[in-house]
C-alpha positions in Angstrom: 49.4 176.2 49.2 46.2 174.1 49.7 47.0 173.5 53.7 48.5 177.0 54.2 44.9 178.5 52.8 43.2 176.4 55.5 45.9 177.8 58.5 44.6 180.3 60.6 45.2 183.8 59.8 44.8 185.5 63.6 46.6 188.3 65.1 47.5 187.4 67.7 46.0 188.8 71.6 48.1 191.8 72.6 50.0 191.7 75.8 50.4 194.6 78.0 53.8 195.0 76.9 53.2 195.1 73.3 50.4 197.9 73.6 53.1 200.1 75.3 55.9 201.7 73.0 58.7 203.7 73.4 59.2 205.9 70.3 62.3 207.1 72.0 64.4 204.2 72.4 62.9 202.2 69.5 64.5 205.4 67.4 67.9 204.3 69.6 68.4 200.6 69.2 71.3 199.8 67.2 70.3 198.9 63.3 73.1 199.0 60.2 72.3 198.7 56.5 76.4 198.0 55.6 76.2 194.2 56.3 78.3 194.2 59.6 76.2 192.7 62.3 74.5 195.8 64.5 75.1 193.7 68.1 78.1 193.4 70.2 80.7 190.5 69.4 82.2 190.4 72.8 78.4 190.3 74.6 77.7 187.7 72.2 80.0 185.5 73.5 79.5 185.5 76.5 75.6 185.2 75.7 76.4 182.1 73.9 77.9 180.6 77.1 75.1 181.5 79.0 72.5 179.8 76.5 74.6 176.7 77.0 73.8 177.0 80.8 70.7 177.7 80.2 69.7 174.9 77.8 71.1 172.6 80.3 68.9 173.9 83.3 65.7 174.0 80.7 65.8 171.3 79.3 66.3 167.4 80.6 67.3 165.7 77.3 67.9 166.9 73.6 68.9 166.0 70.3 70.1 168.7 67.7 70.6 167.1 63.9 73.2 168.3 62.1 72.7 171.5 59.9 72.8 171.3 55.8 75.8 173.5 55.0 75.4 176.9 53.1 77.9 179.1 51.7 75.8 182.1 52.1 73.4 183.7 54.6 70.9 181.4 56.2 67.5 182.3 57.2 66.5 179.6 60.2 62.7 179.6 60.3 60.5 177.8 62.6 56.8 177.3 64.1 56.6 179.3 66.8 54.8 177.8 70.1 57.2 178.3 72.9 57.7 181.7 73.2 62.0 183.1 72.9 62.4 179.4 73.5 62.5 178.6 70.2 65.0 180.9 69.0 67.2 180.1 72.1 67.1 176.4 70.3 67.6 177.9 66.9 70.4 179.6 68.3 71.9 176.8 70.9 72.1 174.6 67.8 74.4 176.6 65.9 76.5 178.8 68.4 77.1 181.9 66.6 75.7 185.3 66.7 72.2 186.1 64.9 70.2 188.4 63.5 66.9 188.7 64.5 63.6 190.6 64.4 60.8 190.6 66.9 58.0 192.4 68.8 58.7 196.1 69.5 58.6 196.3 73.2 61.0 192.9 73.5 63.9 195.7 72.6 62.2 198.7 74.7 61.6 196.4 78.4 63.7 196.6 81.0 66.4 194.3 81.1 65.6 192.2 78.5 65.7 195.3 76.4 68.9 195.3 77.4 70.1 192.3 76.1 68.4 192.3 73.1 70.1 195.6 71.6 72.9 194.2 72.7 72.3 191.3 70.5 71.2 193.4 67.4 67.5 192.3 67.7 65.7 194.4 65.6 62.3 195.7 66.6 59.3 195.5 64.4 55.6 196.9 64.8 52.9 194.3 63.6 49.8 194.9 62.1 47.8 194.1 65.2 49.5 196.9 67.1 48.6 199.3 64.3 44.9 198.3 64.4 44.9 198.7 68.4 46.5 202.3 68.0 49.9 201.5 69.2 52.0 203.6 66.7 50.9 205.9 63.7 51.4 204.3 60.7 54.3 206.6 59.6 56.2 205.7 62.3 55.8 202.2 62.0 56.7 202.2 58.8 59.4 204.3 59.4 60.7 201.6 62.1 60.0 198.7 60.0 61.7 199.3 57.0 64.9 200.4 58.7 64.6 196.8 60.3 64.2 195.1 57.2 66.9 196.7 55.4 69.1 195.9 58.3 67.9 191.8 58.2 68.3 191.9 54.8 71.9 193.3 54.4 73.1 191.3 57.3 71.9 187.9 55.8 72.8 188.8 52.4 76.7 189.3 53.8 76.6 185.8 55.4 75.2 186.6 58.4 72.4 183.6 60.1 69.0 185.1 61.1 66.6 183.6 63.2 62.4 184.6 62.1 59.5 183.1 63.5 57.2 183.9 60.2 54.0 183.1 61.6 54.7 186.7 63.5 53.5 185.5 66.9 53.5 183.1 69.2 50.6 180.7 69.6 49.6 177.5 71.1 48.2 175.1 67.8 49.3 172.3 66.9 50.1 173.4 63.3 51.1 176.9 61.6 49.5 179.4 61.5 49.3 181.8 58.3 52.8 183.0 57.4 53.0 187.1 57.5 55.1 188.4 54.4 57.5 190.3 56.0 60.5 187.4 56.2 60.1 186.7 52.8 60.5 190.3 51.7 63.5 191.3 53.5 64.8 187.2 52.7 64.0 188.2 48.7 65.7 191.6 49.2 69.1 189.3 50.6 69.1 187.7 47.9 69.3 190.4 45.4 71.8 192.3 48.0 73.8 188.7 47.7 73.3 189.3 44.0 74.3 192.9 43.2 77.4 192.2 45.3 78.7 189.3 44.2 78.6 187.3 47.4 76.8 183.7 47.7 73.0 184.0 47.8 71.3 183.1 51.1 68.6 180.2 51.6 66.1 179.4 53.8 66.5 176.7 56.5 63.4 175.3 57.6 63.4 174.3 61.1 61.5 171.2 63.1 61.6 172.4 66.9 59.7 169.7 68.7 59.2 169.5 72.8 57.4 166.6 74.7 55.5 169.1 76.1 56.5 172.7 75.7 55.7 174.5 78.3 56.9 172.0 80.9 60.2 172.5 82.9 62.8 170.2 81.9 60.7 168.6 79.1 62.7 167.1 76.5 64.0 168.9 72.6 64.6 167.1 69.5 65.8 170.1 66.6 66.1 168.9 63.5 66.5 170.5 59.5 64.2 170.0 56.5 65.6 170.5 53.0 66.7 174.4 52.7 65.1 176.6 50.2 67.0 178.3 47.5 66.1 182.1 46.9 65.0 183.1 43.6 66.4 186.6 42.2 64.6 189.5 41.2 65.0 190.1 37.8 65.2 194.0 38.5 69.2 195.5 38.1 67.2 198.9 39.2 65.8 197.2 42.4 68.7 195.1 43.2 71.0 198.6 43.2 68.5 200.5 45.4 68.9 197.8 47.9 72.6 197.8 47.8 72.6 201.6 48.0 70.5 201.5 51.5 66.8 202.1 50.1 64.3 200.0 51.2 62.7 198.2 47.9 59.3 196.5 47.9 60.0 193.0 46.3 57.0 192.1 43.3 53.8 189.9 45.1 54.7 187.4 42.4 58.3 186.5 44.1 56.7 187.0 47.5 53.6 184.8 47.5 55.3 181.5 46.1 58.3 181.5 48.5 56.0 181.8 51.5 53.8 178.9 49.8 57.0 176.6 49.3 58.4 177.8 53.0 54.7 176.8 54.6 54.3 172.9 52.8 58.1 172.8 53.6 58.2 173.5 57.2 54.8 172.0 57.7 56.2 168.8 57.3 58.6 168.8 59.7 56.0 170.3 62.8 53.2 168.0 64.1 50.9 169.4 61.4 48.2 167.9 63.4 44.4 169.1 63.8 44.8 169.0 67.4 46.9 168.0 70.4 45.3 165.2 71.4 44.9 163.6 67.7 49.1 164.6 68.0 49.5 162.3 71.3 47.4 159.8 69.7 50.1 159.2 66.9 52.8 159.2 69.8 50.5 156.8 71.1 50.4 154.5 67.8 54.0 154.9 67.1 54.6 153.5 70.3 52.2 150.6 70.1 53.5 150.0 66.4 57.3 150.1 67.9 55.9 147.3 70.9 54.5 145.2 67.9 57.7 144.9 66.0 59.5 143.6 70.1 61.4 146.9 70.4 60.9 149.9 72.6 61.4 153.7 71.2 64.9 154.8 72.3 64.3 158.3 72.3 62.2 161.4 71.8 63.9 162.1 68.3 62.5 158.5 67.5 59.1 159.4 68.8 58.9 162.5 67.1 59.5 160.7 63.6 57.2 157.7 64.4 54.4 159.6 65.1 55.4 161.3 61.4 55.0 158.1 60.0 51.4 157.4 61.7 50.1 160.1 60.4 51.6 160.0 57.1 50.1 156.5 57.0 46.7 158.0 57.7 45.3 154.9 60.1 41.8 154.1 60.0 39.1 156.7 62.0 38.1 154.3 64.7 41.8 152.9 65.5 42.5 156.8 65.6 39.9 157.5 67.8 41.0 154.3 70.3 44.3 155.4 70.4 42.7 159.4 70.9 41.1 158.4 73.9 43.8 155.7 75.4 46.1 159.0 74.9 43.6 161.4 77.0 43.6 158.6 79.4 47.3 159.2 80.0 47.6 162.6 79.5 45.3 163.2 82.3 47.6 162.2 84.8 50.7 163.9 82.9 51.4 160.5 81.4 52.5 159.2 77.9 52.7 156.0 76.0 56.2 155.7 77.8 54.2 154.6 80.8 53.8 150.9 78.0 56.2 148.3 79.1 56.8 145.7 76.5 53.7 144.1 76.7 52.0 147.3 75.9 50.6 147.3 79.6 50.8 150.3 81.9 54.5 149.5 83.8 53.7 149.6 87.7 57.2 149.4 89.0 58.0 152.1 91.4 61.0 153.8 91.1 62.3 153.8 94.5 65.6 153.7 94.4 65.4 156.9 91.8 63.9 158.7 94.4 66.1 157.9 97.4 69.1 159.1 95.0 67.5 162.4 93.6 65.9 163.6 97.3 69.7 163.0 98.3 71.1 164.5 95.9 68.5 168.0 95.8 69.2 167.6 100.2 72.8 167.5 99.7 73.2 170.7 96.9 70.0 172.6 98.3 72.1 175.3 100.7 74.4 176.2 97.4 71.1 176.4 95.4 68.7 178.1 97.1 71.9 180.8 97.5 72.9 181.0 94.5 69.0 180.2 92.5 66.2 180.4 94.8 65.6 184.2 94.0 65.3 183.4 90.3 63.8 180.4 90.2 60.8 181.7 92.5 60.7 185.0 90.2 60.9 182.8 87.2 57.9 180.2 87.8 55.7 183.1 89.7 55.9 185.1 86.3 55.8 182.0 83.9 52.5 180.7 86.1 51.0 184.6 86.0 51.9 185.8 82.9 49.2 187.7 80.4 50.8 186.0 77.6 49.5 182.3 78.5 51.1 179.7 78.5 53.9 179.9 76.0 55.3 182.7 78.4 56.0 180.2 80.9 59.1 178.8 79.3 60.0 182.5 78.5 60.4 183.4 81.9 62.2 179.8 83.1 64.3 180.9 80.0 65.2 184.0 81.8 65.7 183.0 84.7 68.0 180.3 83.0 70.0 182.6 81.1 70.3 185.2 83.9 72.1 182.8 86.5 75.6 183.1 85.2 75.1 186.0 83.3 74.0 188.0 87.1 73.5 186.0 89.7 76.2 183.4 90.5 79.3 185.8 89.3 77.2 188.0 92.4 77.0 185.1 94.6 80.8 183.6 93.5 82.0 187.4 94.7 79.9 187.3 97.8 81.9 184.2 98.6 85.1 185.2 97.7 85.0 188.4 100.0 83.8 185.8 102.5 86.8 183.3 102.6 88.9 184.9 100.0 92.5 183.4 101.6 95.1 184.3 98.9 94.3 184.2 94.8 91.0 186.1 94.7 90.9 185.2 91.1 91.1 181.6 91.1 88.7 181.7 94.4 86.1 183.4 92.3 86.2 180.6 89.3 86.1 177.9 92.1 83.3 179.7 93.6 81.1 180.2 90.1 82.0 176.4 88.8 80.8 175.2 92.2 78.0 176.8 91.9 77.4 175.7 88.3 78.2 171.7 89.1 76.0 172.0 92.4 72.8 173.7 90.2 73.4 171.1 87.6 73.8 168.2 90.4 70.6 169.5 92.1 68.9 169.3 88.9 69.9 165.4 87.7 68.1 164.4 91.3 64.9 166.3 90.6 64.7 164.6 87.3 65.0 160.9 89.3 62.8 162.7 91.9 60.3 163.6 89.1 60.9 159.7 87.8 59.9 158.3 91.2 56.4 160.4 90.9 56.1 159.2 87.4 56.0 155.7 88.7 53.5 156.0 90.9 51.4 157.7 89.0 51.6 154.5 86.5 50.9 152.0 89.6 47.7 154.8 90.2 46.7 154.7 87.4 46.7 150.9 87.0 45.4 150.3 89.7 42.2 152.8 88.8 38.9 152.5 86.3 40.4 154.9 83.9 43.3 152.4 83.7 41.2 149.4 83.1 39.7 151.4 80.4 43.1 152.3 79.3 44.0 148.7 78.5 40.8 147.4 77.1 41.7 150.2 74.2 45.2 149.3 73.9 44.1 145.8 72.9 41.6 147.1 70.7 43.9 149.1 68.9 46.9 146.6 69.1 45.2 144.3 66.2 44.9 147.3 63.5 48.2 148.6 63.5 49.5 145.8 61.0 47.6 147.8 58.9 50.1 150.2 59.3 53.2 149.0 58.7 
């Protein structure tokens, strides 16, 4: 893989979390080598439910393509820049239980431990833990394996899994090195699959894209490359170890070219970009390119594959470095090339009427929310804002707090008010109560996004109005010229 031998091969920096493990229940959390998923139907769906609610509270807009069919197990596998966001998306787009494998302590913590056994996460301890001490290596392997063989039976018998095979979380704007361990226990699936008749699992490459990731109520576009078939391992001896619940290395020579063909296939579909800003830069020219041709971008699904086609066309170094620059410009005041109208100007109508609407709306629904919310929401963006896991945490914690809401705290609140004014069917009092609460939440949230819109607006007429918006359009027509280039 020519790009993947350039991606950086980093372990990643260690939380406090991660350098604390509990042998004890590590050696507890539910695992099972027959095939049958190790988590709980019943909490699954209701966790479903809840990541609807909470995909609605994270995010403001979202677009999920549809999924390539598979007859057998699927492996869904992703970049991975926005902490257990990203396999809430994986999972929200396909609403039914996973398998799953992740850092040690995420199945150990306190209530999110919880939850994750629950789920039939299974725990894994990387090789940076190892070098800082964190287990003995028996142990860890010990741990590991059991794991595997769990991910691998599971997936071979149909079941989806969700991996993030970079093996950590980071904040680049391309992938980082893919760790081996998903495409061993995916190899051993497929010679599971094999052995026992069943259809052979593939890998499903995932695009997860976010305006900006770790903003609240940012905007999602999901989308599917082509999926990878699994080759076999031409080893009846290996294949029946597997089958018989011994964990079987796979040979380096099936391992090596399925991570090569999963990197160039799910590089494609992430921004694959040197850098951030040379990313917003495309946005940038996509949009300007879009202006040219007298439309306007329709959505951030439309961005997302514009800016694939800029830099797929590879424009010129000095238009790149224009549009680089015009991009900073707007990024500085949490701007993008939205902020164009269709004169590729900066737009300096103020949104008033948005803002009158959304403070009305947050005014009006505020008592319900702050009662039924405030206590989470606080906790959630105090943690996301302090977190030692920078900033890809912060969505983690929003995450939390979104999933937690109807999962603890409205059925709490819904009760509270049902003891309150309960006058004769406690039952249907109680769903009144928790669906008030939901519609109220969600209210309060449509009139902080036309609250947020209002800002927006006048930090375009700002903007215009300032140096760096003089500056701003001088480049804009520099670049405008060049891009027929493109096309």
């Amino acid at each position: 893989m020519e790009g993947g031998q350039q991606a950086p091969d980093l372990d990643p920096e260690l939380s406090s979390g991660a350098m604390k493990i509990n042998p004890r229940k590590l050696e507890k959390v539910p695992w099972e080598h027959s095939g049958k998923h190790p988590g709980s139907r019943p909490f699954w769906a209701i966790l479903l439910w809840a990541v609807d609610i909470a995909w609605s509270i994270i995010f403001r807009k979202a677009h999920i393509d549809k999924t390539p069919d598979s007859d057998g197990g699927t492996v869904f596998a992703s970049i991975h820049i926005n902490g257990l966001v990203d396999p809430l998306a994986i999972v929200k787009s396909q609403r039914r239980p996973f398998v799953s494998i992740g850092r040690h302590d995420i199945m150990t913590m306190p209530v999110i431990g919880w939850m994750t056994r629950r789920m039939g996460s299974q725990p894994v301890i990387r090789r940076a833990e190892l070098k800082g001490g964190v287990s003995d290596p028996e142990f860890a392997a010990k741990i590991n394996q059991r794991s595997m063989l769990t991910m691998a039976n599971c997936i071979a018998s149909g079941h989806p899994a969700v991996v993030m095979p970079e093996g950590k979380s980071h904040q680049d704007s391309k992938l980082h090195a893919l760790r081996t361990g998903t495409l061993r226990f995916t190899l051993n699936a497929a010679s599971i699959a094999h052995e026992k008749g069943l259809p052979v699992p593939v890998i499903q490459p995932v695009g997860l894209h976010y305006r900006c990731h770790h903003w609240f109520r940012t905007e999602a576009y999901i989308e599917f490359g082509e999926p990878i078939e699994i080759p076999i391992v031409d080893d009846s001896l290996h294949s029946a170890k597997l089958a018989d619940g011994e964990w079987t290395e796979p040979p380096a020579e099936h391992v090596i070219p399925l991570r090569d063909e999963l990197y160039e296939k799910l590089s494609v579909i992430t921004p694959d970009a040197p850098d951030w800003e040379t990313y917003r830069a495309w946005h940038l020219l996509g949009h300007l390119a879009a202006i040219k041709e007298g439309r306007k971008i329709p959505s951030y699904k439309d961005e997302v594959l514009a800016a694939r086609e800029i830099r797929e066309s590879n424009p010129p170094e000095a238009v790149l470095e224009s549009a680089k620059e015009a991009a900073g410009i707007l990024h500085s005041v949490d701007l993008d090339a939205r902020a164009l109208d269709e004169s590729a100007k900066i737009a300096q109508k103020r949104a008033i009427g948005e803002g009158l609407i959304g403070a009305l709306l947050m005014i009006a629904t505020a008592p319900i929310v702050i009662i039924s919310s405030g206590l989470q929401t606080l906790a959630g963006w105090y943690m996301g804002d302090n977190s030692d896991e920078g900033i890809d945490a912060r969505t983690t914690h929003h995450m939390i707090g979104g999933v937690f809401s109807p999962l603890l705290f409205w059925p709490i609140t819904s009760l509270a008010f049902t003891l309150l004014f309960s006058l004769s069917n406690p039952i249907v009092e109680f769903s009144c109560a928790f669906l008030s609460i939901l519609v109220t939440n969600l209210i309060f949230l449509r009139g902080y996004d036309l609250w947020t819109d209002f800002r927006t607006s006048l930090r375009r007429v700002d903007l215009a109005r300032s140096d760096n918006g003089k500056r701003l359009e001088e480049l804009l027509a520099e670049i405008e010229p060049p891009l027929v280039v493109l096309k």
